[in-house]
C-alpha positions as CSV (number, residue, x, y, z in Angstrom):
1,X,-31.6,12.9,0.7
2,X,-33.7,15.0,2.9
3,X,-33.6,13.2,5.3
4,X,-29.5,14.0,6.1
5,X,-30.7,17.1,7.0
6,X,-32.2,16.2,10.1
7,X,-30.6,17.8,13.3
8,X,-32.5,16.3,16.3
9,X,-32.1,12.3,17.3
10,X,-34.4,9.9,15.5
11,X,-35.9,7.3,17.1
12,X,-37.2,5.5,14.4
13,X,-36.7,5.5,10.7
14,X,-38.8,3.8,7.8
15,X,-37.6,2.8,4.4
16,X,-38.5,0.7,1.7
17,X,-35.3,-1.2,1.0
18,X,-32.5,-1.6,3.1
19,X,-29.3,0.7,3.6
20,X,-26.7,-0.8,1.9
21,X,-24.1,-2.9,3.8
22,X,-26.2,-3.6,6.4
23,X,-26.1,-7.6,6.5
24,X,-22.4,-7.2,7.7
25,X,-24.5,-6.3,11.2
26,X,-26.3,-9.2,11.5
27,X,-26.2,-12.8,10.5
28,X,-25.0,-13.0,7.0
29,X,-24.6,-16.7,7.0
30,X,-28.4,-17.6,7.8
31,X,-29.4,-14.7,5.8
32,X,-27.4,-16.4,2.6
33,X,-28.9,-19.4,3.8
34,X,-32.7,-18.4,3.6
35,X,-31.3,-16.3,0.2
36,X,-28.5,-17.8,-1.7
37,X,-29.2,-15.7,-4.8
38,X,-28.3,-12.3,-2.7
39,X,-24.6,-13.8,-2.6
40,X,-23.7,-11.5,-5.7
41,X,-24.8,-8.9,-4.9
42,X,-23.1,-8.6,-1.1
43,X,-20.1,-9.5,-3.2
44,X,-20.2,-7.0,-5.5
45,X,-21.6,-4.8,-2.6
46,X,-24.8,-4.1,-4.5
47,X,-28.0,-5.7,-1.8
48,X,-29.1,-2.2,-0.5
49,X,-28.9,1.4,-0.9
50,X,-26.3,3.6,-1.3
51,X,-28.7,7.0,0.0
52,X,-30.2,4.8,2.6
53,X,-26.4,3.5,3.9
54,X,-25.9,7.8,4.4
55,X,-29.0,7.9,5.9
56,X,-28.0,6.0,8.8
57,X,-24.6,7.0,9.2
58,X,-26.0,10.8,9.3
59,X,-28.8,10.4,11.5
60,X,-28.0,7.4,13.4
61,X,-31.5,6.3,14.8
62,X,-32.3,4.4,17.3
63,X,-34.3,1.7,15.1
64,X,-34.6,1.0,11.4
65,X,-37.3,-0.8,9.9
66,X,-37.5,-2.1,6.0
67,X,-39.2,-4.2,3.9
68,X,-38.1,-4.8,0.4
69,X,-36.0,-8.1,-0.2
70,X,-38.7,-10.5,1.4
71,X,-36.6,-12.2,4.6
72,X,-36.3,-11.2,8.1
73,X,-33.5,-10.0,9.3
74,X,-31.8,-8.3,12.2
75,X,-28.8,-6.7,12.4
76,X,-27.6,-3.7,15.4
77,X,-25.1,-1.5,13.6
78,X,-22.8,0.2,16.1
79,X,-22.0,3.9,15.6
80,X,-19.4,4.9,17.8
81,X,-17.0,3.8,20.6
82,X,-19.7,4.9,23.5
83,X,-22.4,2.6,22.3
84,X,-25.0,4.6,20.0
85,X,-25.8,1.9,17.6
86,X,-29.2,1.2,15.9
87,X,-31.5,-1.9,15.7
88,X,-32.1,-2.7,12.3
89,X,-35.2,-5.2,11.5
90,X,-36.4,-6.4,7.9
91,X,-39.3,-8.5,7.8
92,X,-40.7,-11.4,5.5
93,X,-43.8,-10.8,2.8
94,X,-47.0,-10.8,4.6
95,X,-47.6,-14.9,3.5
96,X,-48.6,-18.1,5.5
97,X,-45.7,-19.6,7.0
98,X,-43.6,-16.3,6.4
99,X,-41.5,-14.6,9.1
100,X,-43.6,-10.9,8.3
101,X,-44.7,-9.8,11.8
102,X,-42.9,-8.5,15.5
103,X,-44.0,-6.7,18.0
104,X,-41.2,-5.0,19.8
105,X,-41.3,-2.7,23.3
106,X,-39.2,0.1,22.0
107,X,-39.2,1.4,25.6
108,X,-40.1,5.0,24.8
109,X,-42.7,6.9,27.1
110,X,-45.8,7.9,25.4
111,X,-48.3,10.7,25.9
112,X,-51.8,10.0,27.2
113,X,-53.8,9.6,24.7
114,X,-51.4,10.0,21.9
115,X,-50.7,12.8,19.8
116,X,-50.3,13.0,16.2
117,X,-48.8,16.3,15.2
118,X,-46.5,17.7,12.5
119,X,-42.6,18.1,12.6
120,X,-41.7,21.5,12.4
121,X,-38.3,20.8,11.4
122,X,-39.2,18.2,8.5
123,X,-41.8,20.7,7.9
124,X,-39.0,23.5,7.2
125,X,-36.5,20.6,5.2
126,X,-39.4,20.0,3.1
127,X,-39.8,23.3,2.6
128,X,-36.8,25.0,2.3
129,X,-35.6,21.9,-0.5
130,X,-38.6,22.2,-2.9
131,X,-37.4,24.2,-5.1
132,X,-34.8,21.4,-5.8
133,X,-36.9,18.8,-6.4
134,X,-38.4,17.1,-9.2
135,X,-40.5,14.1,-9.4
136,X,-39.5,13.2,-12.7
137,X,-36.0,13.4,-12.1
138,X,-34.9,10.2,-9.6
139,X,-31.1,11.2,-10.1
140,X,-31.3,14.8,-8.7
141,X,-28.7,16.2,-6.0
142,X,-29.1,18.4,-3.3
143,X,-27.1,21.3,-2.6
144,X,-24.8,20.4,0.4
C-alpha cells in the first residue's frame, strides 16, 4: 500500500491483477460472455483487488494496465464531476488467436532521447516505509 502515498499525478500505473470493481466501467456483458465462470465472483464482489481498488481511487492515474485474469478488457473509470477519470486496459495471454497486444498514443511529450532516471519521491516512500515491511508477512498494514 505504498503506493497510496504518492502525492504528484500518475500517468500510468502497472499491476498484476486488476482493482477490484473495475468491470462495472466497462463492458461487463461481453466480458461475462468471453468469461462466464467470473459471474461469481462479480456477484459476490470478489474478481479483483481490494488494495488495488484504493489504489486507484487514491491516486487516480491517467491509465491502468493489468494482466492477470487472461481477457482483454477496457473500462474508463470516472473520478469526479470535472472529468478526471482513468483508462483502464487488461489484456489476453500472449497465445495465437489471443487478444494480448495494443499499442496506444498516450499523448504525452517525451524527451529527446529519453531518460530513464529514479523517482525521488518513490525513492523517499520506499524508504521512509522499510522499516514496516516484511516479505514474509503478505498481510502487513501500514501506519496511516
Amino acid at each position: 500500500m505504498r503506493c497510496k502515498s504518492i502525492a504528484r499525478p500518475v500517468d500510468i500505473f502497472l499491476s498484476h491483477d486488476w482493482p477490484l470493481g473495475v468491470y462495472e466501467f466497462g463492458d461487463k456483458k461481453e466480458l461475462l460472455r468471453r468469461k462466464p465462470f467470473f459471474t461469481e465472483d462479480i456477484q459476490n464482489q470478489e474478481l479483483g483487488s481490494p488494495p488495488a481498488a484504493e489504489i486507484l481511487e487514491k491516486i487516480q492515474p491517467a491509465y491502468w494496465f493489468s494482466g492477470h485474469l487472461h481477457v482483454k478488457f477496457t473500462a474508463i473509470i470516472p473520478h469526479d464531476d470535472f472529468g478526471k477519470s482513468t483508462r483502464f486496459l487488461a489484456l489476453d495471454k500472449c497465445l495465437p488467436k489471443r487478444r494480448f497486444l495494443q499499442i496506444l498514443d498516450i499523448g504525452k511529450e517525451l524527451c529527446s532521447p529519453p531518460v530513464l532516471e529514479y523517482d525521488e519521491e518513490w525513492i523517499t516512500i520506499l524508504h521512509d516505509t522499510a522499516k514496516f515491511y516484511n516479505p514474509l508477512n503478505f498481510d502487513q498494514k501500514l501506519p496511516p
